[in-house]
C-alpha angles and dihedrals in degrees: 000000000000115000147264075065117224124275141207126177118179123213130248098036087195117069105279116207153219133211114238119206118191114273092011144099121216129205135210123200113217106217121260119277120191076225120089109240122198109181116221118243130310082076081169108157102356110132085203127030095178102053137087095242112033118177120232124217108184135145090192140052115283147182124207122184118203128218121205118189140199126225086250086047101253107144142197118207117200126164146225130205112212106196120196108211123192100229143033117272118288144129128248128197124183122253093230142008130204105197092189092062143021105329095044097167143042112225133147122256113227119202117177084353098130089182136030123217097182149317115215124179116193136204119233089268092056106257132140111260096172152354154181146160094208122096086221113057125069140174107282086193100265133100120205089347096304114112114234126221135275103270145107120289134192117229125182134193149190141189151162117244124212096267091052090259106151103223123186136189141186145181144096152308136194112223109209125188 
């Protein structure tokens, strides 16, 4: 193949995702490319398989890999995860949290956030405890090493859904040692 060699790069790199409703299948359009993009098997709910935005129709997860070619036949594969959720976007966050024991630490739930702009929880004299912008990481119940009472907490978050929707959700946690 003649170099530079061909390249394809799908968008979102994380899994981007779909509502599901009950009784309904839901589609996604991938955005126009001057490239023409077959997708490898599984070709599952795509009206067109030859085209460069094809629609998908699926009740169910799914992974599509693409295929872009060269005029000399030289290709790229790239893939991208489509997640159903069953429900709309939101974050959820537990209404109490033991970090002695099983739920050791207090962190969001993102279903359908695609980014998150931050997680705060807050002491009853409204100081920040804790925070964080990463799905991953959450309050184990100590600040600066020094582990806080039992008590309730507030905790607020915000994200960004994939539709670039901004959703934000309060409230509180018991923190129970």
């Amino acid at each position: 193949c003649p170099m530079p060699m061909p390249t394809i790069s799908t968008w979102p790199k994380r899994t981007c995702g779909l509502p599901r409703r009950r009784g309904t299948r839901r589609s996604r359009r991938w955005s126009k490319s001057t490239t023409s993009l077959p997708p490898c098997p599984p070709e599952t709910g795509l009206n067109i398989t030859s085209k460069s935005n094809p629609v998908a129709v699926i009740d169910r997860n799914i992974s599509y890999v693409l295929r872009a070619f060269t005029a000399d036949g030289c290709f790229d594969l790239d893939t991208i995860n489509v997640q159903v959720f069953q429900t709309q976007p939101d974050i959820f966050v537990p209404n109490a949290f033991a970090p002695d024991g099983r739920n050791r630490e207090l962190k969001p739930k993102a279903v359908g956030i695609s980014t998150l702009h931050f997680f705060r929880v807050y002491n009853r004299w409204g100081q920040v405890v804790f925070q964080t912008t990463q799905f991953n990481k959450g309050w184990d119940g100590n600040v600066n090493g020094v582990r806080q009472a039992n008590g309730t907490y507030v905790w607020m978050v915000s994200g960004t859904d994939y539709t670039g929707k901004i959703v934000s959700r309060k409230g509180t946690a018991v923190l129970i040692r």
